[in-house]
C-alpha positions, 0 to 999 in steps of 0.5 A, a space after each residue: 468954187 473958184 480956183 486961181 490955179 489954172 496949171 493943172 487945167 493947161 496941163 489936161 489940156 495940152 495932152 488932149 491936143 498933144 493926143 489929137 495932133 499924134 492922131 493926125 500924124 499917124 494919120 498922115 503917115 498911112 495916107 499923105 494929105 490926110 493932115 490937110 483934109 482934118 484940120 481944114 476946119 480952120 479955113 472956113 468961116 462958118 465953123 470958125 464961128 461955130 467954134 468961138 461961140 462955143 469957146 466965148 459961151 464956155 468961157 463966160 459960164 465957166 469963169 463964173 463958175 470956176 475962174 480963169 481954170 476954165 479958159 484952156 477947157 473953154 478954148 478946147 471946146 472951140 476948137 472941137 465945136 468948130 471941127 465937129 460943124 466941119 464935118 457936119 457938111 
């Protein structure tokens, strides 16, 4: 099923991200530098890679499956993908 209506998907999204930034805020405020250490991800290569294979194989599967509804799921899987081969290390 095919659904134009990509609000609702931005909407979910967004409180995810909103949630995961509130995380490392709290964070930060009980340990100062703690903020650079999480998102440090988006300095190296390897996990960038990682992250926008991810993003591009949940974007192509999910526009054929649900349209353009799936492109903020698709760029959160990225973003986590990429984070998680980060810590990997």
């Amino acid at each position: 099923m095919i659904t134009e209506d990509i609000g609702p998907a931005t909407l979910a999204v967004s409180v995810v991200l909103a949630l995961l930034v509130i995380r490392t805020a709290v964070a930060e405020l009980k340990d100062p530098g703690t903020a650079r250490r999480e998102w440090a991800f988006l300095r190296h290569a390897r996990a960038l890679a990682t992250g926008l294979t991810a993003l591009t194989l949940f974007a192509v599967l999910g526009w054929a499956i649900s349209g353009p509804a799936s492109l903020p799921w698709a760029a959160l899987v990225g973003l986590l993908v990429a984070r998680i081969e980060h810590g990997t290390r």
